[in-house]
MARBA-3410 file (N, C-alpha, C, O; in Angstrom, 1 decimal):
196
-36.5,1.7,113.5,-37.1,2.7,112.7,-37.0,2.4,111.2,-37.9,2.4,110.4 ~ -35.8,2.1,111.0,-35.7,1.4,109.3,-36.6,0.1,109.1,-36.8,-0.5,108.1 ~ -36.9,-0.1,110.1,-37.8,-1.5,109.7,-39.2,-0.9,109.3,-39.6,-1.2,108.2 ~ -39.8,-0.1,110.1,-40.9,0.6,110.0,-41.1,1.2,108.7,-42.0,0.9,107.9 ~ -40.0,2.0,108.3,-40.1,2.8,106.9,-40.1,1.5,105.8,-40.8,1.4,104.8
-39.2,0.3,106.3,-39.2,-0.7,104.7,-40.3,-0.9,104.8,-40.9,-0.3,104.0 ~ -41.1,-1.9,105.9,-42.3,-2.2,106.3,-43.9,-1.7,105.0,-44.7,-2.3,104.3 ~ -43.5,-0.3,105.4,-44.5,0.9,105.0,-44.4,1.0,103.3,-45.4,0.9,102.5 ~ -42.9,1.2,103.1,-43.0,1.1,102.1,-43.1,0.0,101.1,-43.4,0.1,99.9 ~ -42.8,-1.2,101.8,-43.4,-2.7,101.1,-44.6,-3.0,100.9,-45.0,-3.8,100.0
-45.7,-2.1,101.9,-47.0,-2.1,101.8,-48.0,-1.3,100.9,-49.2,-1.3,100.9 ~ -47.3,-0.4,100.1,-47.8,0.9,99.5,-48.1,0.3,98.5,-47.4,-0.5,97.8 ~ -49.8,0.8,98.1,-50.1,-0.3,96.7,-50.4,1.0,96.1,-49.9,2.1,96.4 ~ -51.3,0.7,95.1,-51.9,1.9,94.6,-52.7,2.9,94.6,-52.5,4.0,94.2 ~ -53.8,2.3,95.2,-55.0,3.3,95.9,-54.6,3.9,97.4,-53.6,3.5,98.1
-55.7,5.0,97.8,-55.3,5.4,99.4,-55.9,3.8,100.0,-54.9,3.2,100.5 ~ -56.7,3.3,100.1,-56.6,1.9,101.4,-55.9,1.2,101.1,-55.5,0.6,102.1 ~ -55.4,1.0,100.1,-54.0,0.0,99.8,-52.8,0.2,100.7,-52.2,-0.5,101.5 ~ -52.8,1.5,100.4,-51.2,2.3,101.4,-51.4,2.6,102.5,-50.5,2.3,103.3 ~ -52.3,3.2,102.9,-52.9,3.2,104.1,-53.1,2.0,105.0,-52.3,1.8,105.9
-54.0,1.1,104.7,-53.9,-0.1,105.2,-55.1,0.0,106.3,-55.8,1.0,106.2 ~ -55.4,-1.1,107.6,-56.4,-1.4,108.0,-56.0,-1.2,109.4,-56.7,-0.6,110.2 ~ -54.6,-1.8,110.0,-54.3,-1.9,111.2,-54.1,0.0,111.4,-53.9,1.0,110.7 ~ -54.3,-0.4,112.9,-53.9,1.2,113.5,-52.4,1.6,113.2,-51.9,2.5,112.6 ~ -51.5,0.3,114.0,-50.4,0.9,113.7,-49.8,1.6,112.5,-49.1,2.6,112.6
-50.2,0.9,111.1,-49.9,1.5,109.9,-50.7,2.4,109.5,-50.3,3.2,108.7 ~ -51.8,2.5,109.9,-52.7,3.8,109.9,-52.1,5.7,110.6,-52.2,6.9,110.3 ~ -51.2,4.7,111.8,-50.8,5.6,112.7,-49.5,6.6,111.8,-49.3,7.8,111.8 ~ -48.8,5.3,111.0,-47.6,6.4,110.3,-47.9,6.9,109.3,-47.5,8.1,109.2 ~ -48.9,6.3,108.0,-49.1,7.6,107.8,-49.8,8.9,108.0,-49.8,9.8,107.2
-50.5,8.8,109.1,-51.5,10.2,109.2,-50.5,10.9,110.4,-50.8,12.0,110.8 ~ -49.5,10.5,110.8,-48.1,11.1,111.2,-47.3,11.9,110.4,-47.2,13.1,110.6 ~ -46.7,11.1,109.4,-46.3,11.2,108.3,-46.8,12.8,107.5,-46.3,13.9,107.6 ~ -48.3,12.3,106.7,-49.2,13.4,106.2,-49.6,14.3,106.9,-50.3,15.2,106.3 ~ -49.2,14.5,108.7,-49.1,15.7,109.2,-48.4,16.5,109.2,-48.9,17.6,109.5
-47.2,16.4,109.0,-45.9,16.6,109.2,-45.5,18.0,108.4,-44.9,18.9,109.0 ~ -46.0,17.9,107.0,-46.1,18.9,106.2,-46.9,20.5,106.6,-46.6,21.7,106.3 ~ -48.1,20.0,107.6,-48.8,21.5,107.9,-48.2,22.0,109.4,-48.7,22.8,110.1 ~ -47.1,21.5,109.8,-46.3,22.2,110.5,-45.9,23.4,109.9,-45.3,24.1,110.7 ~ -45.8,23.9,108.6,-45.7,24.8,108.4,-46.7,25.3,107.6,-47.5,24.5,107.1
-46.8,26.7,107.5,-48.3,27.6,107.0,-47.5,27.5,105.1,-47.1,28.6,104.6 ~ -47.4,26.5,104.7,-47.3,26.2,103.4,-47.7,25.1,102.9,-47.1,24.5,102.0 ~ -48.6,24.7,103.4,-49.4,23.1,103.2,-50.2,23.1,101.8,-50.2,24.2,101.4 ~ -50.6,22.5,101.1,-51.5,22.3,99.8,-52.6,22.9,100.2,-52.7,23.0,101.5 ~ -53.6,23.5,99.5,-55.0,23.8,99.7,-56.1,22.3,99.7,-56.2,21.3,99.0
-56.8,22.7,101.0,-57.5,20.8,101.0,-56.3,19.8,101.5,-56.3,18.6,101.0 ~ -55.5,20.1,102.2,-54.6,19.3,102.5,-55.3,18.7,104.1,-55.7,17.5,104.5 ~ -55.4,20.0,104.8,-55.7,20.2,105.9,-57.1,19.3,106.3,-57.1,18.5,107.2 ~ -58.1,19.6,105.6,-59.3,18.4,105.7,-58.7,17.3,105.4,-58.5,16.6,106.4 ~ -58.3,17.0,104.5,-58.2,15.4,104.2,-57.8,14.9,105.6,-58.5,14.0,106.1
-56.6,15.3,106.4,-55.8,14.8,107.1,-56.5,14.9,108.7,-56.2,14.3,109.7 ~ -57.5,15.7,108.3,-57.9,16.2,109.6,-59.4,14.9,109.6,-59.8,14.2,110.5 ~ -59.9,15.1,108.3,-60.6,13.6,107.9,-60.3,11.7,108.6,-60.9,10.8,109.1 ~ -58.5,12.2,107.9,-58.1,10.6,108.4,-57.5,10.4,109.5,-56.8,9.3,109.8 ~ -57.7,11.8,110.4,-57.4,11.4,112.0,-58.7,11.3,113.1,-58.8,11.0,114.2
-59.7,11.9,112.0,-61.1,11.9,113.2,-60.9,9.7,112.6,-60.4,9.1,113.5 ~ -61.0,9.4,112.1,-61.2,8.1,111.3,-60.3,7.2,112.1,-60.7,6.1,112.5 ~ -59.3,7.5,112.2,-57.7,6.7,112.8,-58.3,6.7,114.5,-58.5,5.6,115.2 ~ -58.7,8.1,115.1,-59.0,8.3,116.1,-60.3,7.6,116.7,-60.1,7.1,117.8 ~ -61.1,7.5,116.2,-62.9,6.6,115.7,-62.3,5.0,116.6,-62.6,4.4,117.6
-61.1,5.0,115.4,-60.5,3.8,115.4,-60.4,2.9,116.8,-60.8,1.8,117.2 ~ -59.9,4.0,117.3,-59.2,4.0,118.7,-60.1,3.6,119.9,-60.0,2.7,120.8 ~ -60.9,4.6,119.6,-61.9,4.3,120.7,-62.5,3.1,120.5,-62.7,2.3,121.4 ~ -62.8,2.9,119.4,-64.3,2.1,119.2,-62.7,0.1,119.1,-63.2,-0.9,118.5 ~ -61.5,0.0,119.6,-60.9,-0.9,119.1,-60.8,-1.8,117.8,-60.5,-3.0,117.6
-61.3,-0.9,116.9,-61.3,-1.5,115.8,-61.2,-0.8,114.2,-62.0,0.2,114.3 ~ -60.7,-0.9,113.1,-60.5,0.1,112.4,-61.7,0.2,111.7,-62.5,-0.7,111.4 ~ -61.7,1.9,111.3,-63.2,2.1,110.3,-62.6,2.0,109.2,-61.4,2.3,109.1 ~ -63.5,1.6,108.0,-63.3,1.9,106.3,-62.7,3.4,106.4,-62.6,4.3,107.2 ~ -62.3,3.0,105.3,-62.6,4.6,104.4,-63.4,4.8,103.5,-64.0,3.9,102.8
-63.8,6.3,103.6,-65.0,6.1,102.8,-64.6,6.0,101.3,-63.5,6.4,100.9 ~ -65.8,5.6,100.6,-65.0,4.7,99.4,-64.8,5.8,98.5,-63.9,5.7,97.7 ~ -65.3,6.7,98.5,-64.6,7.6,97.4,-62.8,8.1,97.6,-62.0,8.3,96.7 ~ -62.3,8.1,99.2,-60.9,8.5,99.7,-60.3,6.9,99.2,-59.3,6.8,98.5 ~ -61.2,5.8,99.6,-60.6,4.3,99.2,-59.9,4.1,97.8,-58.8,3.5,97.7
-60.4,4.3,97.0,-60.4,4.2,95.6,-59.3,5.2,95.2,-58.4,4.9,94.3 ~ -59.4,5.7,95.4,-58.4,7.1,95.0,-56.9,6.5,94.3,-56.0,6.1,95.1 ~ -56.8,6.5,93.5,-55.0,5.7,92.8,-54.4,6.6,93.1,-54.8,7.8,92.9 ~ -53.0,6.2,93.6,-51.9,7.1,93.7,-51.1,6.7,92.8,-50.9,5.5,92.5 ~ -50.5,7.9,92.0,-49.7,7.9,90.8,-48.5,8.1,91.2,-48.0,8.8,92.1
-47.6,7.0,90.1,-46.2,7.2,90.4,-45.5,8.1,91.2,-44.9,7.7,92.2 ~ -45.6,9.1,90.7,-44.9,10.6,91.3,-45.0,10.9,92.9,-44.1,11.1,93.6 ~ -46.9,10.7,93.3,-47.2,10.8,94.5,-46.4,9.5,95.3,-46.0,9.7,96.5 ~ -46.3,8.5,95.0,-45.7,7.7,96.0,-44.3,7.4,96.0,-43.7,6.5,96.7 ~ -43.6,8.4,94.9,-42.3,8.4,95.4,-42.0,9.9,96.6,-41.3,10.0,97.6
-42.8,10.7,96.1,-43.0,12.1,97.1,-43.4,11.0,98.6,-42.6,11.0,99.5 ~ -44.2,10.4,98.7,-44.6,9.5,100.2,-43.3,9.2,100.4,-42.7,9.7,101.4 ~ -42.6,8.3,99.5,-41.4,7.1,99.7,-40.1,8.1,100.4,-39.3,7.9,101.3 ~ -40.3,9.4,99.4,-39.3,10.4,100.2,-39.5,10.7,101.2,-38.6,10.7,102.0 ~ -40.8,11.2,101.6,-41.3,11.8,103.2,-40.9,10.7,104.4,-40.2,11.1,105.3
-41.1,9.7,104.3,-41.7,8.4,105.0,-39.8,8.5,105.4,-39.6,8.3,106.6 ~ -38.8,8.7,104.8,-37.3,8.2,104.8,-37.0,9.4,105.6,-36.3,9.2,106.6 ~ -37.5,10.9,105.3,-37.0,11.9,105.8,-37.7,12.1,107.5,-37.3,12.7,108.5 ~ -38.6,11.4,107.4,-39.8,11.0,108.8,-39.1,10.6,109.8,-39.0,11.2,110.9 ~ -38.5,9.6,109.4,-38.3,8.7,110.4,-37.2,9.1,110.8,-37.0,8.9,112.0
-36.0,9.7,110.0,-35.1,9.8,110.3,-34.5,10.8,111.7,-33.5,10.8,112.5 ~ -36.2,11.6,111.4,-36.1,12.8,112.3,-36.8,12.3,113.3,-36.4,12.8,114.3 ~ -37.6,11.4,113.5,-38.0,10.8,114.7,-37.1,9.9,115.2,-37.2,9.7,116.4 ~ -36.6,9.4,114.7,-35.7,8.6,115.4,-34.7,9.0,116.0,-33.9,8.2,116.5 ~ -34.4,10.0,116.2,-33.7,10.8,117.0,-34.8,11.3,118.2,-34.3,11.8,119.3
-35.5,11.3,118.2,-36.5,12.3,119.1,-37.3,10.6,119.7,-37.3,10.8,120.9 ~ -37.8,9.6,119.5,-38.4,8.9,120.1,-37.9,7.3,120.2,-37.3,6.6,119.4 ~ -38.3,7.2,121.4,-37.8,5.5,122.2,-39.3,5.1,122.7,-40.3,5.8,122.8 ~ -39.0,4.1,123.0,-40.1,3.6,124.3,-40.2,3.6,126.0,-39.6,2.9,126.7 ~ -41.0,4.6,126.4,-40.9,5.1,127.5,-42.3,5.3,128.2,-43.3,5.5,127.4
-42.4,5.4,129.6,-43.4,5.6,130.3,-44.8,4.9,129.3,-45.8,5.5,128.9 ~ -44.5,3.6,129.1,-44.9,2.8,128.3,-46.7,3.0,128.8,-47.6,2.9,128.0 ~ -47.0,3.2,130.2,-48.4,3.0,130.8,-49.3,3.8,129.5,-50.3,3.4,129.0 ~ -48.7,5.1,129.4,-49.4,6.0,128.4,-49.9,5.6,127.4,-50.9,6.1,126.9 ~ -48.9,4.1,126.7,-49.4,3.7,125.5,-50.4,2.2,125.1,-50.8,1.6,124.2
-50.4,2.0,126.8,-51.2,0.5,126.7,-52.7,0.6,126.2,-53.3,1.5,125.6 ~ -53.0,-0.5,126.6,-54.4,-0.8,126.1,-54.9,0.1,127.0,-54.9,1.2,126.6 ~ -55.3,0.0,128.6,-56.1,0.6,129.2,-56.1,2.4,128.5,-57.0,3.2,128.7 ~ -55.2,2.7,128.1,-55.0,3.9,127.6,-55.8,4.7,126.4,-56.2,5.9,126.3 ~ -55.8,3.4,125.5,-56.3,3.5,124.6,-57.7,4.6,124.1,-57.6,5.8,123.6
-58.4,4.1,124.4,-59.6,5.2,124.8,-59.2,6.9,124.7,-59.3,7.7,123.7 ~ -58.8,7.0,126.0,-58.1,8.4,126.2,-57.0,8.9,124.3,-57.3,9.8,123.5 ~ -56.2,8.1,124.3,-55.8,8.5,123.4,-56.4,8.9,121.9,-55.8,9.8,121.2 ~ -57.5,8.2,121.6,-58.4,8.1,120.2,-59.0,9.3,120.4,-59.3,10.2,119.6 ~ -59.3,9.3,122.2,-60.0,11.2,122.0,-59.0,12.2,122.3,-59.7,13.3,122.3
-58.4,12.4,122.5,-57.1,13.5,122.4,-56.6,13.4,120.7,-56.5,14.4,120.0 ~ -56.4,12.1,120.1,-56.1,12.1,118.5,-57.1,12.9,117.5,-56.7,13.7,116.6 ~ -58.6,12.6,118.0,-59.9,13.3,117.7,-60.2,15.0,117.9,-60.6,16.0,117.3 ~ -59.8,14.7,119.5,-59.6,16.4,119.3,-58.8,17.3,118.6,-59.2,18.4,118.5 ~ -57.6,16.8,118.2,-56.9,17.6,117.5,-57.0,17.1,115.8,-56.1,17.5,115.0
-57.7,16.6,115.6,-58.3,16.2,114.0,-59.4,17.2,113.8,-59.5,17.8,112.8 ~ -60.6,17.4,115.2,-61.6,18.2,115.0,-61.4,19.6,115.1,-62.1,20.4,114.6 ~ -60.1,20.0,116.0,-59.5,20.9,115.7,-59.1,21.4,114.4,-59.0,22.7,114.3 ~ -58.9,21.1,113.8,-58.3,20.7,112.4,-59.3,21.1,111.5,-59.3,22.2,111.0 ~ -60.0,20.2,111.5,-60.8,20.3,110.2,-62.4,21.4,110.8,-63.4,21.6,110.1
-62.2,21.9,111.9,-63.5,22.8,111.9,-62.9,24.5,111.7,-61.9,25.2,112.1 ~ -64.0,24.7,110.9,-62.9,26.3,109.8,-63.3,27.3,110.7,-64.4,27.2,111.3 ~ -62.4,28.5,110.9,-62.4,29.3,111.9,-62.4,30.8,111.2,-62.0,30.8,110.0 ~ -62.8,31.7,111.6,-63.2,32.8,110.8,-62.5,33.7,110.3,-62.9,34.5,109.4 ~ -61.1,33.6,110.8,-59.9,34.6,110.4,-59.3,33.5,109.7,-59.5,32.3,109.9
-58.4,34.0,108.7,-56.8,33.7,108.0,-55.8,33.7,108.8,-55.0,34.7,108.7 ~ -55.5,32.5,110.0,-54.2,32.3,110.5,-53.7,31.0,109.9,-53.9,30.6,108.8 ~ -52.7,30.4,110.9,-51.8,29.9,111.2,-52.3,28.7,112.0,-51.7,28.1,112.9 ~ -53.8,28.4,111.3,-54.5,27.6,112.4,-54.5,26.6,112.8,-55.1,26.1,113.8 ~ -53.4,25.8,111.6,-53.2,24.6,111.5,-52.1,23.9,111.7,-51.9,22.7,111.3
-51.4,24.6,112.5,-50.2,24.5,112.6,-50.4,23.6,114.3,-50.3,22.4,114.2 ~ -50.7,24.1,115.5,-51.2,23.6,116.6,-52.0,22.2,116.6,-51.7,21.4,117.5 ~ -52.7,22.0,115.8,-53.5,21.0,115.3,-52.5,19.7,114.8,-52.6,18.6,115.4 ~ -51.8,19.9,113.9,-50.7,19.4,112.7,-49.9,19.0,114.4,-50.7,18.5,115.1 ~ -49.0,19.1,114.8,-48.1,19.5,115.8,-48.7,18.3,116.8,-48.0,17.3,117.2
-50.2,18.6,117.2,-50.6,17.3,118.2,-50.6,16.3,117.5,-50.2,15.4,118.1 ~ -51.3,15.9,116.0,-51.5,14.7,115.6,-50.1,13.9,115.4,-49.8,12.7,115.5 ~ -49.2,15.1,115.0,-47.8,14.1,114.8,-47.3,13.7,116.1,-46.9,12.6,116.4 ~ -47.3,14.6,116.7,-46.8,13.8,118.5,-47.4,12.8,119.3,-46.8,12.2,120.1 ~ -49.0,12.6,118.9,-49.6,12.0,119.4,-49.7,10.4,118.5,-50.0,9.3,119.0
-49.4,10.6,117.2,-49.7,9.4,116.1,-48.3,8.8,116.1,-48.3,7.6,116.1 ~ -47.1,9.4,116.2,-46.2,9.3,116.3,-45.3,8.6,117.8,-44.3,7.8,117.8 ~ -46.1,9.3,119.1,-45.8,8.4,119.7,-46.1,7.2,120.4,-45.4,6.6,121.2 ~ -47.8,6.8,119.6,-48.5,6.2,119.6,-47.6,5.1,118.9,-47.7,4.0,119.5 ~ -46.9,4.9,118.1,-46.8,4.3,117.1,-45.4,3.7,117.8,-45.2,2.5,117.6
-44.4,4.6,118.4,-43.1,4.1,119.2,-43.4,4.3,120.7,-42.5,5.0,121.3 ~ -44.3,3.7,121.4,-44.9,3.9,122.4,-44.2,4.8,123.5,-43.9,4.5,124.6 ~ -43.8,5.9,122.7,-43.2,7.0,123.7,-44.0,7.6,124.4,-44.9,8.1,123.7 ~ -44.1,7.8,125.8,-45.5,8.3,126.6,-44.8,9.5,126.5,-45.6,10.3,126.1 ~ -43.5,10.3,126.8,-43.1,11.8,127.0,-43.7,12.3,125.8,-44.3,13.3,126.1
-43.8,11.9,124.4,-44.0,12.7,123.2,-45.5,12.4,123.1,-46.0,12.9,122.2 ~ -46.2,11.8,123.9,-47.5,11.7,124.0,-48.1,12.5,124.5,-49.2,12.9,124.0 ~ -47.6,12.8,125.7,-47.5,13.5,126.8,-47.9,15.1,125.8,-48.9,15.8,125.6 ~ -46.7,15.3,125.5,-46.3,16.7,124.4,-47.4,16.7,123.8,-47.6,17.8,123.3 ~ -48.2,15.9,123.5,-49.2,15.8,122.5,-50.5,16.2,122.8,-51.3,17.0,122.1
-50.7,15.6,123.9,-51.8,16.2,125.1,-51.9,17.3,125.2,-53.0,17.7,125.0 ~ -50.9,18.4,125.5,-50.3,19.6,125.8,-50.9,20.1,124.7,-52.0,20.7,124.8 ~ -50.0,19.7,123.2,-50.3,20.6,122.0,-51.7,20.6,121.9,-52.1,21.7,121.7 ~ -52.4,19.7,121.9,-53.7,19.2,121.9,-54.8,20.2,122.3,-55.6,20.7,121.5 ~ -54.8,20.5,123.3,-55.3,21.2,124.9,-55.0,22.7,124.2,-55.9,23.6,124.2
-53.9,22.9,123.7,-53.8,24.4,122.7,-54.4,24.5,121.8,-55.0,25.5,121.4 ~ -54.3,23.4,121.5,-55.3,23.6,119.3,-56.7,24.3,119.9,-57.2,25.4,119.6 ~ -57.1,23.3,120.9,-58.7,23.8,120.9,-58.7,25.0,121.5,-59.3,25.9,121.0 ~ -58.0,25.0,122.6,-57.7,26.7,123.2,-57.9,27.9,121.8,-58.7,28.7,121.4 ~ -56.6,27.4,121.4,-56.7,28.2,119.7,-57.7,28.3,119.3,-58.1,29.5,119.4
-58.4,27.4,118.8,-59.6,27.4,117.9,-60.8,28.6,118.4,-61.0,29.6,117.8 ~ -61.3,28.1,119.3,-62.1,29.0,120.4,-61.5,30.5,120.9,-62.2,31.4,121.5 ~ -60.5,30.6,120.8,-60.1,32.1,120.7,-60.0,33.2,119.8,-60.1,34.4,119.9 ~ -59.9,31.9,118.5,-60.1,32.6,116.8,-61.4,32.8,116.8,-61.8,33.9,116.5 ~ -62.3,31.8,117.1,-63.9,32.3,117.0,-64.3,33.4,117.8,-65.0,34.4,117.6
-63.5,33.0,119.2,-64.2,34.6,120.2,-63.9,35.9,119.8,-64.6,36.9,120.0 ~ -62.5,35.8,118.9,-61.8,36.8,118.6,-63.1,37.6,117.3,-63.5,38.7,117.1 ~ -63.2,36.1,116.6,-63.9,36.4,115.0,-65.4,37.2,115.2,-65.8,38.2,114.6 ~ -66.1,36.3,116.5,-67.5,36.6,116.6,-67.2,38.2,117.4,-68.1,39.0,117.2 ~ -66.2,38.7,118.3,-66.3,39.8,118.4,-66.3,40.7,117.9,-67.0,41.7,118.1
-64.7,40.7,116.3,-64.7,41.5,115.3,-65.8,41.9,114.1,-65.9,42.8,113.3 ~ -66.7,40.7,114.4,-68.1,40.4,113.4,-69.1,41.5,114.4,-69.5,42.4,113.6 ~ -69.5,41.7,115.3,-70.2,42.2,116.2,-69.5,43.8,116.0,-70.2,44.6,115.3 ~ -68.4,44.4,116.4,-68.0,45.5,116.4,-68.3,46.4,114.7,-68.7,47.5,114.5 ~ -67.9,45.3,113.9,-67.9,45.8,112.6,-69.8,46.3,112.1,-70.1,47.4,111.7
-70.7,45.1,112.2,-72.1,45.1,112.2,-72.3,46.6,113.4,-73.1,47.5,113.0 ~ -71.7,46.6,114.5,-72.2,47.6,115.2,-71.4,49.2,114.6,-71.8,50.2,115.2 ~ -70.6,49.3,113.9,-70.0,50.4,113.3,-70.7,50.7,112.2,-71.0,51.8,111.8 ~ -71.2,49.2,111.3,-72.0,49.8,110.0,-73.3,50.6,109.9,-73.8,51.2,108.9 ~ -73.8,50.4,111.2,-75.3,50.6,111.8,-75.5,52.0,112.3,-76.3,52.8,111.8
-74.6,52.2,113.2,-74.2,53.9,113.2,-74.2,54.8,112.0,-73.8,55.9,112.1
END
């Protein structure tokens, strides 16, 4: 895991594709990484798209075996001092916490034949993500939760924490679709009370 964080951080240039990079694997830590934070309901405003952005993209990836651009406005983007020592910190505090939580295991989950499956389970919980739901919850937390388990154990080909990812996965959209059923009911009751 210390190799991974020097690795990452020997590759961090200035702009987002610099640091980001092309291969999946390094694609994988940091949209791992950049998830990590909306595990809790105190994330940046617009944090949530971006990241939800660079996992439908990471995820694309997946399927299609091969990495997409960024688009060049996210490309170009310079990261300023400040922000990549905040990365350089996260990335140290990351791993530290994963490396206690993941090994290589039930390896089948992370092969090639796998692949596929995995870019759309990464996808669904990115589209989970980034499609806005009609109430003020906690929406993003479920979403956040699969991409790190699934990017993450993608990345240390742990099939149990992949596994977990699936699960979380399978909830986000559950979630999602509950907030709408919930939204489109309370939108219906309300219209039918104003009318009266």
């Amino acid at each position: 895991m210390d190799r991974i964080a020097a690795a990452h951080l020997a590759a961090m240039g200035d702009t987002v594709a610099d640091t980001v990079g092309q291969g999946a694997r390094q694609r994988l830590v940091w949209l791992g990484l950049l998830a990590m934070p909306l595990l809790f309901p105190i994330a940046l405003p617009g944090m949530a798209s971006g990241v939800g952005t660079l996992c439908l993209l990471v995820a694309l990836g997946l399927c299609l075996g091969q990495s997409v651009p960024l688009p060049g406005w996210l490309a170009r983007r310079e990261l300023s001092a400040r922000v990549k020592g905040l990365l350089a910190s996260m990335l140290h505090r990351a791993v530290r916490i994963i490396a206690r939580l993941g090994r290589p295991r039930m390896l089948a989950l992370s092969n090639q034949p796998a692949r596929f499956f995995n870019g759309l389970m990464l996808g669904t919980s990115g589209l989970a993500m980034v499609v806005p739901v009609p109430m003020i919850t906690f929406d993003n937390v479920l979403p956040a939760m699969a991409i790190v388990l699934i990017a993450w154990g993608l990345r240390l080909r742990d099939g149990l924490m992949l596994l977990a990812g699936y699960g979380v996965a399978i909830a986000a959209v559950a979630s999602v679709m509950l907030l709408w059923w919930g939204g489109a009911l309370a939108a219906g009751n309300l219209l039918a009370w104003a009318t009266n």
